[in-house]
PALUM-932157 format. One record per residue: y, z, x of N, C-alpha, C in turn; residue number from 1; residue in one letter. Coordinates in Angstrom, 3 decimals. Layout:
BEGIN
        n.Y        n.Z        n.X       ca.Y       ca.Z       ca.X        c.Y        c.Z        c.X   num   residuo
          Y          Z          X          Y          Z          X          Y          Z          X   NUM         A
...
//
This chain:
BEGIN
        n.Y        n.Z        n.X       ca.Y       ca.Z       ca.X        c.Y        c.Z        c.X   num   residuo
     -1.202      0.000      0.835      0.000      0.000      0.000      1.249      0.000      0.868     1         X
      2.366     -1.453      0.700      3.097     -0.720      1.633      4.423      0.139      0.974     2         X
      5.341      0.192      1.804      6.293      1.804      1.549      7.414      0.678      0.979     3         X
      7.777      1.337     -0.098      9.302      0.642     -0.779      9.866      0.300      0.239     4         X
     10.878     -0.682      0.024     11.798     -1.403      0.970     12.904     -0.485      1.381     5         X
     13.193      0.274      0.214     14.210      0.969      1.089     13.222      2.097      1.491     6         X
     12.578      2.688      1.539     12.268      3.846      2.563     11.685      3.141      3.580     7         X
     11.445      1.555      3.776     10.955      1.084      5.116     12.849      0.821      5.911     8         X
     13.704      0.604      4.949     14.946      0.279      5.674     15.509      2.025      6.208     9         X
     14.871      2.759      5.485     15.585      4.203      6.128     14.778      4.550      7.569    10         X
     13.584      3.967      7.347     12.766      4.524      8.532     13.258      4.050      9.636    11         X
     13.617      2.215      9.595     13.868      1.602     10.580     14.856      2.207     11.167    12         X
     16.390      2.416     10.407     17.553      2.560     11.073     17.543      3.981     11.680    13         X
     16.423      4.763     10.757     16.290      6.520     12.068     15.746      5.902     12.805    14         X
     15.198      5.147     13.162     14.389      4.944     14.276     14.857      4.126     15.402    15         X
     15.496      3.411     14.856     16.802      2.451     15.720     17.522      3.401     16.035    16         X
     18.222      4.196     15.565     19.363      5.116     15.894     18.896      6.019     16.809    17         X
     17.462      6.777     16.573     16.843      7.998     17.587     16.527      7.221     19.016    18         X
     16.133      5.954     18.862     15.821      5.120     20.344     17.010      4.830     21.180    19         X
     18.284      4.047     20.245     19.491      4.669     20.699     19.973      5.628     21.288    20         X
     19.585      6.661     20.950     20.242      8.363     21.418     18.921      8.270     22.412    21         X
     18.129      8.445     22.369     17.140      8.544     23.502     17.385      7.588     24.574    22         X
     17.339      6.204     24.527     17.936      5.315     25.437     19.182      5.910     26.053    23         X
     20.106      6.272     25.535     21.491      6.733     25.883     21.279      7.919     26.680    24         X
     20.142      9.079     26.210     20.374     10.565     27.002     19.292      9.783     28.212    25         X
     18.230      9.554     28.325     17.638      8.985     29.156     18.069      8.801     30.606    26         X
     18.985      8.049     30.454     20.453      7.611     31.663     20.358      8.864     32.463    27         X
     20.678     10.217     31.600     20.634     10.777     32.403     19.564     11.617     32.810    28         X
     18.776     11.496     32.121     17.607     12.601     32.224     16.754     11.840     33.713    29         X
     16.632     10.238     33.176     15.709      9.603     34.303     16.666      8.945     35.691    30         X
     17.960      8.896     35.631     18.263      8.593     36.967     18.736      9.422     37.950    31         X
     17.772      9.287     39.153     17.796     10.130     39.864     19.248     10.545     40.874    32         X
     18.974     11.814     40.719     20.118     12.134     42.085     20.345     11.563     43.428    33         X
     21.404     11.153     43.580     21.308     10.380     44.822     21.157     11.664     46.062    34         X
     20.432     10.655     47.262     20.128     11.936     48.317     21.119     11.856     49.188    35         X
     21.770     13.371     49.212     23.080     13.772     50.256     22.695     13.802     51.022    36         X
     22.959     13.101     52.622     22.761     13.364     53.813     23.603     13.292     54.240    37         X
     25.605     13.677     54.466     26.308     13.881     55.069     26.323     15.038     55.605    38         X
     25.787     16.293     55.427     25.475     17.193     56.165     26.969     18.405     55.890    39         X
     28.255     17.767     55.302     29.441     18.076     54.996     29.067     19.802     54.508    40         X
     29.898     20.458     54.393     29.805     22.401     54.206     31.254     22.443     53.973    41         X
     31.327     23.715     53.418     32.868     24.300     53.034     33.382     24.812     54.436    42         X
     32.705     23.963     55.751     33.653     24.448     57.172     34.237     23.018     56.887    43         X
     34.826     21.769     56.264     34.652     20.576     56.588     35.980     20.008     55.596    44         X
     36.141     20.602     54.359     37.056     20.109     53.344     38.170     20.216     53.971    45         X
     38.554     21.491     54.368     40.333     21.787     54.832     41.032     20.955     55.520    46         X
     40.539     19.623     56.263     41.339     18.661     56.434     41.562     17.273     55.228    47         X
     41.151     17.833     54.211     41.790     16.958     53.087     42.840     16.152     52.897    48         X
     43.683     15.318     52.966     44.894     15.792     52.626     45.259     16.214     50.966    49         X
     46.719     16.667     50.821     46.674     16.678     49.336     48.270     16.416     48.879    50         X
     48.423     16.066     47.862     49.336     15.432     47.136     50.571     16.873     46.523    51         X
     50.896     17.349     47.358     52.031     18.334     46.769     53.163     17.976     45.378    52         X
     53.226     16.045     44.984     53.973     15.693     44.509     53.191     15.536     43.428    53         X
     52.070     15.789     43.104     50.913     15.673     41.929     51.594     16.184     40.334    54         X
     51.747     16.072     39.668     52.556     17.174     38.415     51.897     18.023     38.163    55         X
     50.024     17.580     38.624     48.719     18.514     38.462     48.837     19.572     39.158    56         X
     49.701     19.615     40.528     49.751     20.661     41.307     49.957     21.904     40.823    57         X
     50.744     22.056     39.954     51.584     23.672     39.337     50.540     23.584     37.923    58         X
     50.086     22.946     37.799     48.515     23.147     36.763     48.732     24.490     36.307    59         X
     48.206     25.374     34.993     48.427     26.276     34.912     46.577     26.622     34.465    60         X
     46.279     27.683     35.002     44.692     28.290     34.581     44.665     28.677     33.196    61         X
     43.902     28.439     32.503     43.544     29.080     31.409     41.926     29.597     31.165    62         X
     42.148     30.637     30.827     40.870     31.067     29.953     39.728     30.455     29.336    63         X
     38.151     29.804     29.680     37.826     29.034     29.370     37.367     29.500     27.595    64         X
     37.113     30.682     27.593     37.609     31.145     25.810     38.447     30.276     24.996    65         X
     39.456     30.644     25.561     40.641     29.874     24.908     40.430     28.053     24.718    66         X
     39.756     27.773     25.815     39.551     26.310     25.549     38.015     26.199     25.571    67         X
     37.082     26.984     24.397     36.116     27.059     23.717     34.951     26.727     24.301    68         X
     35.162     27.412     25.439     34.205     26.422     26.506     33.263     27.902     26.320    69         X
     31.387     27.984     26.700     30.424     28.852     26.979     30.292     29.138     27.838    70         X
     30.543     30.506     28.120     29.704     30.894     29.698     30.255     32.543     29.866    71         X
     30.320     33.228     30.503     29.494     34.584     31.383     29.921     35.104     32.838    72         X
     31.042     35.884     32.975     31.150     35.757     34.541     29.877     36.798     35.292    73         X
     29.345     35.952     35.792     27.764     36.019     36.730     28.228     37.234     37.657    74         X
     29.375     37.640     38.035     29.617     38.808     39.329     29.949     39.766     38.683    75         X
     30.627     39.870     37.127     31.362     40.771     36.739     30.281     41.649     35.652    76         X
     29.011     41.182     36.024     27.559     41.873     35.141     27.903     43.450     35.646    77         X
     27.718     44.173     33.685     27.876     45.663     34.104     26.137     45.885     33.936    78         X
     25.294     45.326     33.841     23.764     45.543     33.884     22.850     45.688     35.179    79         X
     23.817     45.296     36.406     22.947     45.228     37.126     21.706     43.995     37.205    80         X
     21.748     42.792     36.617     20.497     42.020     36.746     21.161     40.994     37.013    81         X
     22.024     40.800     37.741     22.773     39.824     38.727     22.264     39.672     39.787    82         X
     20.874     39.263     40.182     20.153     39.157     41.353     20.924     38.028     42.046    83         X
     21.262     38.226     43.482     20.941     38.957     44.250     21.833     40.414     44.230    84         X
     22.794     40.064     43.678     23.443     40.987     43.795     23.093     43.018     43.318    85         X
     22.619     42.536     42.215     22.320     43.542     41.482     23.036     44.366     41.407    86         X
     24.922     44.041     40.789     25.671     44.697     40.606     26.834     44.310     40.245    87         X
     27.982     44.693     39.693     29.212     44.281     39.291     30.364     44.152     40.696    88         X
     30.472     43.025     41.060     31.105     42.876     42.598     32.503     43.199     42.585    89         X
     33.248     43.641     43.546     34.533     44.111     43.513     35.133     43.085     43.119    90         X
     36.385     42.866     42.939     36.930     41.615     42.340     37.179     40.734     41.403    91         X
     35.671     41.316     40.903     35.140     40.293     39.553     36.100     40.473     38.539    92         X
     35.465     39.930     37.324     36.956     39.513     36.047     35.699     39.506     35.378    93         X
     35.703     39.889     33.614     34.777     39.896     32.598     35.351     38.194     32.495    94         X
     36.331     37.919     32.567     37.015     36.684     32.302     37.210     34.974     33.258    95         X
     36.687     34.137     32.960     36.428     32.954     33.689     38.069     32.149     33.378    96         X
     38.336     31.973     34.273     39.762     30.868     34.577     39.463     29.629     34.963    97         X
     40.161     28.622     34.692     39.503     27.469     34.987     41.371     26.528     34.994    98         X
     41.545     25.606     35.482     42.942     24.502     35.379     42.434     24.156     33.782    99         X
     43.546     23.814     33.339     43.311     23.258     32.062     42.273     21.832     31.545   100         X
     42.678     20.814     32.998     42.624     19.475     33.010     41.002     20.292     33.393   101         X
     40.770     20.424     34.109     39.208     21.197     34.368     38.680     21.338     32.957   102         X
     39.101     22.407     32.309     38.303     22.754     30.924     38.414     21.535     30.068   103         X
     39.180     20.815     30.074     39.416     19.354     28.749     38.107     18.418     29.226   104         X
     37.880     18.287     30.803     36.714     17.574     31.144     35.209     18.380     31.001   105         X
     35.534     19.435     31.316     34.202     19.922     31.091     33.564     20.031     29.575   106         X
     34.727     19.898     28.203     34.568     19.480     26.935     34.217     18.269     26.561   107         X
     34.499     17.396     27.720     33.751     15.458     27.801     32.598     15.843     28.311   108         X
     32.022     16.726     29.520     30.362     16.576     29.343     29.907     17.611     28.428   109         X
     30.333     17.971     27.577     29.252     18.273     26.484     29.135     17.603     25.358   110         X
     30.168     16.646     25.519     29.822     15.639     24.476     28.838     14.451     25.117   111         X
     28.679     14.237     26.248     27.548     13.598     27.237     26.176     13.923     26.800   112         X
     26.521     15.938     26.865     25.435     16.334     26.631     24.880     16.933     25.114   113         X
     25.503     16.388     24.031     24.873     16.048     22.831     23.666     15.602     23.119   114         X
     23.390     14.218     22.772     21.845     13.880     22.856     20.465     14.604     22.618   115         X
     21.383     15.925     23.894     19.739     16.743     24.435     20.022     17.997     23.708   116         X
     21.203     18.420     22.968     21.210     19.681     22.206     21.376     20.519     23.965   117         X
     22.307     20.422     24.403     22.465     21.203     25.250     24.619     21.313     25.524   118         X
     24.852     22.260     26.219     26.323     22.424     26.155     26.220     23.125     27.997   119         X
     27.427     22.737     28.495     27.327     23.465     29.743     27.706     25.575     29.518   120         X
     27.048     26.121     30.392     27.694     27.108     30.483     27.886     27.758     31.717   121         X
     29.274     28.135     31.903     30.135     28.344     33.149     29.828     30.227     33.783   122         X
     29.420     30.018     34.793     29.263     31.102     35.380     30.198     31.829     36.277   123         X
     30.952     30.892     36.890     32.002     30.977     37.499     33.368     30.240     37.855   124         X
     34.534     30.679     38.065     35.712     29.412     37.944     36.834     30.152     39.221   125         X
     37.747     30.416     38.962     38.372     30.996     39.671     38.218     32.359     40.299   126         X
     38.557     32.443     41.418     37.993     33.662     42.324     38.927     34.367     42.860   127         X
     39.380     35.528     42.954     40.363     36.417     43.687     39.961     36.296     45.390   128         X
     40.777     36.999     46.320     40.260     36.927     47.463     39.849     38.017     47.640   129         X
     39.843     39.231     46.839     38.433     40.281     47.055     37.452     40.070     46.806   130         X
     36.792     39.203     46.039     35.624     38.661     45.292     34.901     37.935     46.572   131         X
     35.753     36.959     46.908     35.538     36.166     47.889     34.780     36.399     49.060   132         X
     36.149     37.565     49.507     35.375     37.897     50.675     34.093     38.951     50.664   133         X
     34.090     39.588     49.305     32.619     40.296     49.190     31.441     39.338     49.198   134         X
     31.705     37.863     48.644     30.402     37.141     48.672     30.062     36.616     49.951   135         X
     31.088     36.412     50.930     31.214     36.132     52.145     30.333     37.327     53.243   136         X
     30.945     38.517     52.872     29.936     38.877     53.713     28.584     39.341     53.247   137         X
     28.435     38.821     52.093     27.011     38.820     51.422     26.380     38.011     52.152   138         X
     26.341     37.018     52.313     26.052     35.849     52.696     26.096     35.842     54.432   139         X
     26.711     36.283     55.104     26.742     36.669     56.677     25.673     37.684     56.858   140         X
     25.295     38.847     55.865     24.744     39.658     56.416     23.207     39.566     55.570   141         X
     23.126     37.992     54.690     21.579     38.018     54.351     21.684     36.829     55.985   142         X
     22.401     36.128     56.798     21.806     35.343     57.630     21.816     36.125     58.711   143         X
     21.945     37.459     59.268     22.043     38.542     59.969     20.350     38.768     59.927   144         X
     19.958     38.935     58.742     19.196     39.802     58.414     17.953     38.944     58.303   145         X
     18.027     37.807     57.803     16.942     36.963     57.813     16.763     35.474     58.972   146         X
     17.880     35.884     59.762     17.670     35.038     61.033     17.898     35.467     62.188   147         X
     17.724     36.707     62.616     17.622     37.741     63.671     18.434     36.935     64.975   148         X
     17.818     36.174     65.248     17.626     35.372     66.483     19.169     34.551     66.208   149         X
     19.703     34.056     65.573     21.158     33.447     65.660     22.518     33.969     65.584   150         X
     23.377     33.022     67.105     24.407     33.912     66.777     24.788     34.060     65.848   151         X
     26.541     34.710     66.592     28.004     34.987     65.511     27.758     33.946     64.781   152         X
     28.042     32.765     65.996     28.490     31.487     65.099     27.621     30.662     64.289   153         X
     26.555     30.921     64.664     25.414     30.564     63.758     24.980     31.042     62.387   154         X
     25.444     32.269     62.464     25.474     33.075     61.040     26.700     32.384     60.077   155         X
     27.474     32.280     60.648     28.906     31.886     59.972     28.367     30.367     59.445   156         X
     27.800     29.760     60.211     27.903     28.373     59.669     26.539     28.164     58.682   157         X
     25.898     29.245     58.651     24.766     29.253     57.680     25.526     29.680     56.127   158         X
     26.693     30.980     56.529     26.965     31.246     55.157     27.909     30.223     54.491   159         X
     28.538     29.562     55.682     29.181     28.553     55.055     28.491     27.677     54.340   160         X
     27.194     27.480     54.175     26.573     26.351     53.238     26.558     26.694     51.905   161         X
     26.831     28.104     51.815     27.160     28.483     50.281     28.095     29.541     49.698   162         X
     28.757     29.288     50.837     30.150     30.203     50.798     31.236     29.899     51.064   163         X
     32.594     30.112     50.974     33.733     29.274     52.044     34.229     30.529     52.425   164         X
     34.733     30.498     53.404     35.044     31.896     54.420     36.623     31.750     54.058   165         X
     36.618     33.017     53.976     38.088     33.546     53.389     39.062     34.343     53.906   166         X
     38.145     34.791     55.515     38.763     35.798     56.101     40.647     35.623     56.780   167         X
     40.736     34.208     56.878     41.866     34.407     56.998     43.134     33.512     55.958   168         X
     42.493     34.040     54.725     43.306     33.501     53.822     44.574     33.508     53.542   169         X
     45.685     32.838     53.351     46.533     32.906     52.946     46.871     32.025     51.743   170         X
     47.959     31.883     50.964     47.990     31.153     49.703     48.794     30.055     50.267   171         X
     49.362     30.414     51.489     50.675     29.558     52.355     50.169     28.195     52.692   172         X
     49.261     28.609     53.177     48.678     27.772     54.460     47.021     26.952     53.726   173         X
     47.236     25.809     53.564     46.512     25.027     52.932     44.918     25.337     53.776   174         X
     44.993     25.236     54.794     43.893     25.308     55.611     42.893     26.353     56.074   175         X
     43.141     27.356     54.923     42.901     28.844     54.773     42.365     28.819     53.385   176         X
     42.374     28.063     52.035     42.105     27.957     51.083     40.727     28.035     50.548   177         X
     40.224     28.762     50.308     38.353     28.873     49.830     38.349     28.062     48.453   178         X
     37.287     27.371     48.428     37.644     26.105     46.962     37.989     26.963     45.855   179         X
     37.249     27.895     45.582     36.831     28.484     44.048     38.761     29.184     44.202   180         X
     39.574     29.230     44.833     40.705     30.125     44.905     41.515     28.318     44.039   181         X
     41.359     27.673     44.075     41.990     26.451     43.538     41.762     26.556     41.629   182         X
     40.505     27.261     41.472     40.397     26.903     39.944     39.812     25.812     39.668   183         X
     39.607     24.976     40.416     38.861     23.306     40.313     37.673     23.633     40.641   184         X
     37.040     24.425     41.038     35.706     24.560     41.266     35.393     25.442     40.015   185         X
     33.988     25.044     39.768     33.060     25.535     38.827     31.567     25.771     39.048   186         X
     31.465     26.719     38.713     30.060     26.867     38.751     29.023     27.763     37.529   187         X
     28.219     25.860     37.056     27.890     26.324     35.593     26.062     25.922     35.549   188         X
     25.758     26.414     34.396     24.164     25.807     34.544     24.440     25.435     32.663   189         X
     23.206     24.862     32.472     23.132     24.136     30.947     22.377     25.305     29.811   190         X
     23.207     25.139     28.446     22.089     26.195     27.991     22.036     25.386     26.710   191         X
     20.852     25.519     25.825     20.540     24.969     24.448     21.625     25.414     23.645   192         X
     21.871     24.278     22.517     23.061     24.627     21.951     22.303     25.062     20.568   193         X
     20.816     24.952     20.446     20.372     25.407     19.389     20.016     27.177     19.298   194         X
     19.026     27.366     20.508     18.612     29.148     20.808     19.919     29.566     22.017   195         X
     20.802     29.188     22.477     21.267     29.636     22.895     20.971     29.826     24.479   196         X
     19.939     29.570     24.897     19.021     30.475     25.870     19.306     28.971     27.241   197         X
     19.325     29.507     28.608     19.711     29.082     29.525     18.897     27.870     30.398   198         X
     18.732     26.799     30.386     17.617     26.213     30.943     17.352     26.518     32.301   199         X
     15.877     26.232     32.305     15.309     26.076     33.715     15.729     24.857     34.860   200         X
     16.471     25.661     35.693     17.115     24.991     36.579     16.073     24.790     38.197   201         X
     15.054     25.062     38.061     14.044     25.656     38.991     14.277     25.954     40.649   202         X
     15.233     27.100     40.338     16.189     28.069     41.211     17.334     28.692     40.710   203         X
     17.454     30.367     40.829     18.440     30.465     40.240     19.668     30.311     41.071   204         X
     20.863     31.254     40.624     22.471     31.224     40.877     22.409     31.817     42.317   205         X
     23.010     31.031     43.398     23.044     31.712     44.276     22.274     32.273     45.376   206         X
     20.851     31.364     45.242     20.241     31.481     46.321     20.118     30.794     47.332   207         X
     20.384     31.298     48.391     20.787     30.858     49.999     19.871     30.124     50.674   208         X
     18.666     29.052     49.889     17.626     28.325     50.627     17.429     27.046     49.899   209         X
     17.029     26.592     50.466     16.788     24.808     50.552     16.377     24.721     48.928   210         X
     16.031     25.578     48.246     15.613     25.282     46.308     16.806     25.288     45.904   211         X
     17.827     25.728     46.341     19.366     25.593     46.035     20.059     24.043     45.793   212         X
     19.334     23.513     46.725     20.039     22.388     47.332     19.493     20.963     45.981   213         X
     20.817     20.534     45.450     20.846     19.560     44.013     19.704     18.784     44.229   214         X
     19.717     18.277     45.274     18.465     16.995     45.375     17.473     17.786     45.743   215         X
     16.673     19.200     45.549     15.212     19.445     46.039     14.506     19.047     45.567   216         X
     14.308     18.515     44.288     13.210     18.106     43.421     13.060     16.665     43.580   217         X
     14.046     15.931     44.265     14.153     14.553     44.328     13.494     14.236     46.045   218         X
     13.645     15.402     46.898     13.155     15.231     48.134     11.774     15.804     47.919   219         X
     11.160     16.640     47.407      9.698     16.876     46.829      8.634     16.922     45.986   220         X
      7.479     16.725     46.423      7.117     15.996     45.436      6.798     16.997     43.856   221         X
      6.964     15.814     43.052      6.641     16.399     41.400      5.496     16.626     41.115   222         X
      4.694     17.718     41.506      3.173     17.637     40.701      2.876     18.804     40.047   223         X
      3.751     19.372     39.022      3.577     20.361     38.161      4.961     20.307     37.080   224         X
      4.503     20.285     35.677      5.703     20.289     34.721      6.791     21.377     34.800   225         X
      6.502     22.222     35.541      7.912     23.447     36.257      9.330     22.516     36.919   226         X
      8.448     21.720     37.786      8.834     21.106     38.781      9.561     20.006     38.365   227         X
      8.765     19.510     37.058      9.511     17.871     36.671     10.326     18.290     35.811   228         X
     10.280     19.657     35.184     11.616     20.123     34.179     12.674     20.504     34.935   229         X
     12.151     21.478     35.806     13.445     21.422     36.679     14.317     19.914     37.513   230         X
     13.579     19.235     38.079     14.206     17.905     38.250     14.767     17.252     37.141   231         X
     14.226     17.223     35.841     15.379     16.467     34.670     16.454     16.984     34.355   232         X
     16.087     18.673     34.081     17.578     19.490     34.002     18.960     19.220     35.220   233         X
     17.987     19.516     36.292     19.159     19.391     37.404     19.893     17.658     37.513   234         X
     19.011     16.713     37.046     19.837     15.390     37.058     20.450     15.093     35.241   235         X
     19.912     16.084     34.576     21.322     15.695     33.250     22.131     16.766     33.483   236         X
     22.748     17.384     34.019     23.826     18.481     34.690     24.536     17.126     35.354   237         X
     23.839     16.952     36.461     24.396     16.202     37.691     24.940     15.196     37.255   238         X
     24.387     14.506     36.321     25.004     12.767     35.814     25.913     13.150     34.817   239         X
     25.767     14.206     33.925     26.900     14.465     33.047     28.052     15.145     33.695   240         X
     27.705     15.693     34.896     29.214     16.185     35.553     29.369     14.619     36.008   241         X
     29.335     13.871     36.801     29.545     12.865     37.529     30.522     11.865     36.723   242         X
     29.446     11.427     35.351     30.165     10.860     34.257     31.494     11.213     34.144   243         X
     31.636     12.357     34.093     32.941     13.184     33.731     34.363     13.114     34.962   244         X
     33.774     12.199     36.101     34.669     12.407     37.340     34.804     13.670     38.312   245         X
     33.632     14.932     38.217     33.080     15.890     38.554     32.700     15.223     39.950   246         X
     32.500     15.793     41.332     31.447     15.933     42.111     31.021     17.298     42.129   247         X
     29.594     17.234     43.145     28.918     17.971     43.343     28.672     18.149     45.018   248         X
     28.495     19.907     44.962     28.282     20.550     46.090     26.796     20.092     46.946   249         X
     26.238     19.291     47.854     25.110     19.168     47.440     23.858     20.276     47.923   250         X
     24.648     21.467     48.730     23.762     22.869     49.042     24.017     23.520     47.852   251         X
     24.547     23.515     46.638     24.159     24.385     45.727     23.976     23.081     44.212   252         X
     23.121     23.537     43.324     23.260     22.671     42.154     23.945     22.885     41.098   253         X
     24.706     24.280     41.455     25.780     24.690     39.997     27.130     24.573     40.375   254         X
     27.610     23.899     41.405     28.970     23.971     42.014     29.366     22.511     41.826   255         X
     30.145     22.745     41.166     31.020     20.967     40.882     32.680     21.359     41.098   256         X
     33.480     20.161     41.286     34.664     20.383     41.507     35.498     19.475     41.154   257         X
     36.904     19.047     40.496     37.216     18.419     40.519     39.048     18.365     40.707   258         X
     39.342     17.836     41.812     41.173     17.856     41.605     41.074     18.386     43.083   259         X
     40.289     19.039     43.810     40.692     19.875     44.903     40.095     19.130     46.106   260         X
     40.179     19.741     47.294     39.937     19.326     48.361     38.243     19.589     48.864   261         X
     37.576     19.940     47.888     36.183     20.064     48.032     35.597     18.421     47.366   262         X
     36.697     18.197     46.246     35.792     17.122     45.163     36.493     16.055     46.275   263         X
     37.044     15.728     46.569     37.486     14.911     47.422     37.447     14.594     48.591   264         X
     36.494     15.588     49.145     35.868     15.636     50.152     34.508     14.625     50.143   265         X
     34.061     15.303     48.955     32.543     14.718     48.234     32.797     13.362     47.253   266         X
     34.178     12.711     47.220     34.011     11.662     46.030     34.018     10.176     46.628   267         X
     33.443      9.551     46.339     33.033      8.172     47.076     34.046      7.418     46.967   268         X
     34.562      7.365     46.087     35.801      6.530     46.137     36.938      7.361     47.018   269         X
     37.467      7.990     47.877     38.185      9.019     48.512     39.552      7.868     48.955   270         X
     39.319      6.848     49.452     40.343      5.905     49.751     41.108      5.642     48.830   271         X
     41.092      5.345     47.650     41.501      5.440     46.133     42.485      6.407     45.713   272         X
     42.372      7.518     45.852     42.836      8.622     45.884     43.955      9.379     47.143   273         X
     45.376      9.738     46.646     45.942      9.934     47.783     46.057     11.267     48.227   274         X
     45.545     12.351     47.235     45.065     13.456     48.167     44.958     14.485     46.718   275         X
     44.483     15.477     47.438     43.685     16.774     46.495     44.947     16.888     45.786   276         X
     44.658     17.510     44.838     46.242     17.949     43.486     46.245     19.054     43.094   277         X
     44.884     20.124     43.474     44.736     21.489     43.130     44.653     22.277     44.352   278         X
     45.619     23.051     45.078     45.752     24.093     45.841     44.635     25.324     45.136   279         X
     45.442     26.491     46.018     45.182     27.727     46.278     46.218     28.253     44.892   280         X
     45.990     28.838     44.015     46.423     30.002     43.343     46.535     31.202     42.536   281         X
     47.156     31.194     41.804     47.036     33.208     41.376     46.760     33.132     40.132   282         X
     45.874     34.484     39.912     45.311     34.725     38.528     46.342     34.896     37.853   283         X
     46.454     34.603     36.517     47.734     34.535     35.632     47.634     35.894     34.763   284         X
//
């Protein structure tokens, strides 16, 4: 028997339309991350140049609340289950800051990330320089501790792969600037927009080893569904920031940036562009 014409014309066009949306999220789910081998670290951005004449420059931060954006500041946990930390870090803010032009784009990849029923959520945005330098010497004294054998300077340039050193910061002096002190840096992971609940990124926030690093799943091999979920998550993050004019950090997979002397460090088109537009500035 076959099915009335119109419930064969309703079937078709869900079905045209769902292959559509699947074709469309696809893009990003199946194309892979490209593999970073510039070797580039937050010792490497500060010769940027940047555009003081930008109108973006005097940008003003806002509240990513306020511009309805999801997310959690990851340092300012009063629970204690902020691994590694396992604690509320000096500095921290219950409250995430972000440039405005930042939050309006990060509202274009979640419309990217429709398709998959997913929304970004922001863990971190703007950073004080007490914050800073507490993660800084977090990070000096896990490569102290877990690389015995290397110097001063060897420690320093390890924490620099997931830290920017802050010790001699000033707000003056461009070349002293730690990214996350700009507000253009972000650091977010994806969560379901249906349960709410955080996807598997397969590594969490902030760990200091090669599972950190955006392309691990693309440099090893896939032979367990842990492994291939975590590789799709981490490349629809990656292509929906990208889409968006976002780069990416490529030693961490939740650090994107855009406007500052980190994203422009990392953006392929860099000739194009006549210099960073987001400095160093103050919590409002």
């Amino acid at each position: 028997m076959k099915p009335p014409k119109f419930l064969t014309l309703v079937l078709l066009t869900s079905f045209c339309s769902n292959l559509a949306l699947a074709s469309w999220g696809d893009n990003l789910k199946n194309t892979a991350i490209p593999i970073t081998a510039n070797g580039k670290t937050t010792n490497n951005y500060h010769i940027i140049a940047l555009d003081y004449k930008n109108p973006k420059f005097t940008e003003k931060l806002i509240n990513i609340k306020t511009a309805k954006l999801k997310g959690l500041s990851y340092y300012n946990s009063p629970t204690g289950l902020n691994f590694p930390y396992n604690q509320r870090l000096h500095g921290s803010s219950d409250d995430i800051y972000l440039r405005k032009t930042v939050t309006k784009k990060l509202k274009q990849v979640n419309e990217y990330l429709k398709p998959y029923k997913l929304n970004v959520f922001i863990l971190d945005g703007f950073r004080s320089y007490k914050l800073q330098n507490e993660l800084w010497q977090f990070f000096l004294n896990y490569a102290k501790t877990n690389h015995p054998n290397f110097s001063k300077a060897q420690c320093e340039d390890f924490a620099a792969n997931y830290c920017s050193n802050p010790q001699d910061f000033s707000i003056h002096n461009d070349l002293t600037w730690f990214t996350h002190s700009t507000g253009a840096s972000v650091d977010l992971t994806l969560q379901s927009t249906k349960t709410g609940e955080l996807a598997y990124m397969g590594g969490i926030f902030d760990d200091p080893n090669e599972i950190s690093h955006t392309c691990y799943y693309e440099n090893n091999p896939i032979n367990n569904l842990s492994s291939l979920l975590a590789q799709q998550n981490r490349r629809i993050l990656y292509n929906a920031m990208i889409k968006a004019g976002f780069t990416n950090y490529s030693f961490e997979w939740w650090h994107y940036d855009w406007g500052n002397q980190m994203w422009l460090m990392n953006l392929k088109d860099y000739a194009k562009v006549k210099g960073a537009f987001y400095g160093a500035c103050l919590k409002p």
